[in-house]
C-alpha positions in Angstrom: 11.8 -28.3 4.6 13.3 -27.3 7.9 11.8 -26.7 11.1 13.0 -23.1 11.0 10.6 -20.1 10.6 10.3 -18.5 7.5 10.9 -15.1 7.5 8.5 -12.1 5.6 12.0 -11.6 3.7 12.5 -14.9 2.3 8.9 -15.7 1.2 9.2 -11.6 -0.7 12.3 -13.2 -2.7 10.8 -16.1 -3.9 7.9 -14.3 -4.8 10.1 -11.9 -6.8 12.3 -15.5 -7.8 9.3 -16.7 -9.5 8.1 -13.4 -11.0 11.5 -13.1 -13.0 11.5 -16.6 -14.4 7.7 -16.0 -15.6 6.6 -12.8 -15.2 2.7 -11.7 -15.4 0.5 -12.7 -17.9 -2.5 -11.2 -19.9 -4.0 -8.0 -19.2 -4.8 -8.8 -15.7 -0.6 -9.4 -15.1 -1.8 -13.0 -13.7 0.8 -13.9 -11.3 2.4 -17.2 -12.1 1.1 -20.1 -10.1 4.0 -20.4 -7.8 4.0 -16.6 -6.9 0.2 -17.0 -6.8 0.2 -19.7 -4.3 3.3 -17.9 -2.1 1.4 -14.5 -2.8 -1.3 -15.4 -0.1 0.8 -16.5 2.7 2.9 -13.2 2.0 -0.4 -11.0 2.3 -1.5 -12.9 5.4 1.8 -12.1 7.1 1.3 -8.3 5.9 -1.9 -7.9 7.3 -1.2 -9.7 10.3 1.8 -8.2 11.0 4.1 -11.0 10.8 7.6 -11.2 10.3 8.0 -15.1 10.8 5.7 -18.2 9.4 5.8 -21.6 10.2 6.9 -23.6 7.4 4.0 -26.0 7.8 1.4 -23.3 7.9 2.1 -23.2 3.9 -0.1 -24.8 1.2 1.9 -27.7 -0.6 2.3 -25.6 -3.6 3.2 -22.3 -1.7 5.6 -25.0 -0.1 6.7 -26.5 -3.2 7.5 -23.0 -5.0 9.5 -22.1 -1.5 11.7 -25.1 -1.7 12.7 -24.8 -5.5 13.2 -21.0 -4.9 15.5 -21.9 -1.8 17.7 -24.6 -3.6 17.8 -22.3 -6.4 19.8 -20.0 -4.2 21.9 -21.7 -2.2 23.1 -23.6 -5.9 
């Protein structure tokens, strides 16, 4: 992963990345583990009032979700 912040934007589309390719599950509409694990940093930002997170402030698999979503992309 770069050094470059990631914006409230780009963390929102892989969110919505991950919903598409498995979207929510059981009556609940469980989140997939990848949104799941990118779904808290998003919220913290929100609440905080963040535009910008530091990649490293991500949890390996919020990290990991973020990284397939962003070669996805740019493929």
């Amino acid at each position: 992963m770069t050094d470059a912040l990631l914006t409230i934007t780009d963390l929102e589309a892989a969110i919505n990345y991950w919903r598409a390719r498995s979207p929510s599950q059981g009556e609940e509409l469980r989140l997939c583990a990848e949104a799941s694990a990118l779904a808290k940093p998003y919220a913290l930002m929100i609440v905080q009032g963040a535009t910008r997170i530091a990649p490293e402030q991500l949890g390996e698999k919020a990290r990991a979700a973020f990284e397939a979503w962003r070669a996805a992309a740019s493929a």
